[in-house]
C-alpha positions in Angstrom: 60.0 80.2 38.3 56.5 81.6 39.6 55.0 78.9 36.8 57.4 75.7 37.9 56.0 76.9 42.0 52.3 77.1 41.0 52.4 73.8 39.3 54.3 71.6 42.3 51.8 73.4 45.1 48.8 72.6 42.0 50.2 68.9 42.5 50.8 68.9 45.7 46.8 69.8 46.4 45.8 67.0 44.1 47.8 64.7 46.2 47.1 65.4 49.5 43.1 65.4 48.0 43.1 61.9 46.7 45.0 60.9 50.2 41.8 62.7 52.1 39.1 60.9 50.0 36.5 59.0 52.2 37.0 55.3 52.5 34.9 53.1 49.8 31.6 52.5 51.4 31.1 48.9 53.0 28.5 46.7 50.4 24.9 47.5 50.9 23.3 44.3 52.0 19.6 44.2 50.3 17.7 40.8 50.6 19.8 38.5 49.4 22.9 37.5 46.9 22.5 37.2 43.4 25.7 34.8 42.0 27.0 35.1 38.5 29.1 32.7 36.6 30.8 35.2 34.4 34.0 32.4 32.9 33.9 32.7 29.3 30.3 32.6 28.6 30.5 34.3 25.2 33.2 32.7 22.3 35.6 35.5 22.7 35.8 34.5 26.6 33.9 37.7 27.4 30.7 38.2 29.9 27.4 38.7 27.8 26.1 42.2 29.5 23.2 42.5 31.4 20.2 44.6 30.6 18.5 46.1 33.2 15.3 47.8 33.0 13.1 50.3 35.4 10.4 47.5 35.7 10.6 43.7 34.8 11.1 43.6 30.8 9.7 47.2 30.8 11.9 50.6 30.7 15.4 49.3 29.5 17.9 51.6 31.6 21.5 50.4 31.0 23.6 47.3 29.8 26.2 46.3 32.4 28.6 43.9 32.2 29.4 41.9 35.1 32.6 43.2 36.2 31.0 46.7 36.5 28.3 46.4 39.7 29.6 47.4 42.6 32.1 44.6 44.6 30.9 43.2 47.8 34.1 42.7 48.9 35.1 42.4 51.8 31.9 41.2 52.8 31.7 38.2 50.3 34.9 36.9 48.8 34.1 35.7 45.5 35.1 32.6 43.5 37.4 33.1 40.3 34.9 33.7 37.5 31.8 34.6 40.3 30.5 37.8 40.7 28.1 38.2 43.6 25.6 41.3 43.6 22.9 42.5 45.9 19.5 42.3 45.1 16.2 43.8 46.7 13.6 42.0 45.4 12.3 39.4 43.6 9.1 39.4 40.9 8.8 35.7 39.1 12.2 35.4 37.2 13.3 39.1 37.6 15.8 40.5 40.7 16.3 43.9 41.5 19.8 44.4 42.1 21.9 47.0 43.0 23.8 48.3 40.3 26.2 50.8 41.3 27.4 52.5 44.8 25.5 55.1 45.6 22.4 52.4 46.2 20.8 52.8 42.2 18.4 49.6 41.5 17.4 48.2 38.6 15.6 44.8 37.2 17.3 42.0 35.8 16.2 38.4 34.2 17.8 35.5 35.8 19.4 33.8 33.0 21.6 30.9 32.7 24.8 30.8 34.9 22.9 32.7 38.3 22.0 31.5 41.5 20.1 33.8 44.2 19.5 32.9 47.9 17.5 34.6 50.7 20.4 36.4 53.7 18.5 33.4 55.7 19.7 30.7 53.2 23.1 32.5 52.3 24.3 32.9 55.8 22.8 30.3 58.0 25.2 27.3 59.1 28.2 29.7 57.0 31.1 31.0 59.3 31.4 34.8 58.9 33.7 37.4 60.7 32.6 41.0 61.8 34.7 43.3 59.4 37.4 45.9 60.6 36.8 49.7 61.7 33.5 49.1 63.1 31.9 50.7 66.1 32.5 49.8 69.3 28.4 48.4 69.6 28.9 46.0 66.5 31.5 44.3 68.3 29.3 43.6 71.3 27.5 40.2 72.0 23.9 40.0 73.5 21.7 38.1 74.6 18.7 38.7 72.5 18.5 40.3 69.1 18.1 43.8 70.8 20.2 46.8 71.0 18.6 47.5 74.3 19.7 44.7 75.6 23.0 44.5 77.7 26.1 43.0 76.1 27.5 40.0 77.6 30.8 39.6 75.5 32.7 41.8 73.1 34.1 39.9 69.9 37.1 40.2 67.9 37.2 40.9 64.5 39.5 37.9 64.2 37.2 35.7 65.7 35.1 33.2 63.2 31.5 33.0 64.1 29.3 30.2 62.7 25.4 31.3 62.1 22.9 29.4 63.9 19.9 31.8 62.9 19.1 34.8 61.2 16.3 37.8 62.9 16.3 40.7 60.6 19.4 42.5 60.8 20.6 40.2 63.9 22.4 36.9 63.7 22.7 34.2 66.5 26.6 33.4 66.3 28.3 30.2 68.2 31.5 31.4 69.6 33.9 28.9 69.8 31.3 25.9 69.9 30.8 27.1 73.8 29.3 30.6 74.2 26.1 32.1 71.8 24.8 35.4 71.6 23.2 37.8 68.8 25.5 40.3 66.5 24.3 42.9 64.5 25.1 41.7 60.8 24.0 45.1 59.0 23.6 47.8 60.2 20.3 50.4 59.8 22.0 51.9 56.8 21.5 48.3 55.3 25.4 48.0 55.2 26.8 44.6 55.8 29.3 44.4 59.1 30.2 41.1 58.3 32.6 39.1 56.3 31.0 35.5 55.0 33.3 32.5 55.0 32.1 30.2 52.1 
């Protein structure tokens, strides 16, 4: 009896922990967006994995595949058979990406079947969305790209914004095709705030 009570409150624990666990981080932006065609590149209809190293062709660390970097979702919504990861930096025909959550880097050869672009280039003239459970402050429109400077509009998560320009980690948004103002797009963890519409 003692056994059959010490097991449920054991399971009940376990419960209530994975209940408590923190949310899943929101997508760490880096410079840009590394796109990967990942449909049935190999015979089998599997993804080739990807070697990354500490230094361009130097230092192998790990072999990936694909599926396993970390999701940018919600931020980016891929295509079917598209994976998009962040990268950091770019040296001749090497990105570093991000490879997992906690932020780890490695190199990585651009190869057949990937596409990078800038933030500037990725975003600019898109339609993107701030994402939910954001602070109050990320919801706010201003009139420069400027914390200090006073808000002149609060937006809705709902609302769709369409990028004009891109300073750092501000964007100038259209609101409607009437009002403008600058939004914070990641914040100074390098987290992305927004959703991209593509």
């Amino acid at each position: 009896m003692r056994l059959t009570a010490y097991i449920i409150a054991l399971s009940l624990l376990c419960v209530s922990l994975a209940w408590a666990a923190p949310p899943k981080p929101r997508p760490l932006a880096g410079i840009g967006v590394l796109t990967l065609t990942t449909k049935g590149t190999l015979q089998d209809g599997s993804s080739p994995l990807l070697s990354l190293y500490r230094e361009p062709g130097v230092g192998r660390m790990t072999d990936l595949d694909p599926a396993d970097f970390p999701s940018m979702t919600p931020a980016i919504k891929g295509s079917p058979g598209m994976i998009n990861i962040a990268f950091t930096r770019k040296r001749g025909d090497w990105v570093k990406v991000i490879f997992d959550d906690s932020g780890r880097e490695g190199w990585l050869a651009l190869g057949h079947g990937m596409r990078f672009k800038s933030w500037k280039r990725y975003l600019q003239g898109g339609e993107v969305r701030l994402l939910n459970g954001l602070k109050k402050d990320f919801y706010q429109l201003r009139p420069q790209p400027s914390a200090a400077a006073k808000p002149v509009a609060a937006v809705s998560k709902e609302k769709r914004l369409r990028v004009v320009e891109l300073d750092d980690s501000w964007i100038l948004v259209l609101v409607d095709l009437e009002n403008s103002g600058w939004l914070r797009w990641k914040d100074d963890d390098g987290r992305l705030l927004i959703s991209v519409e593509h």
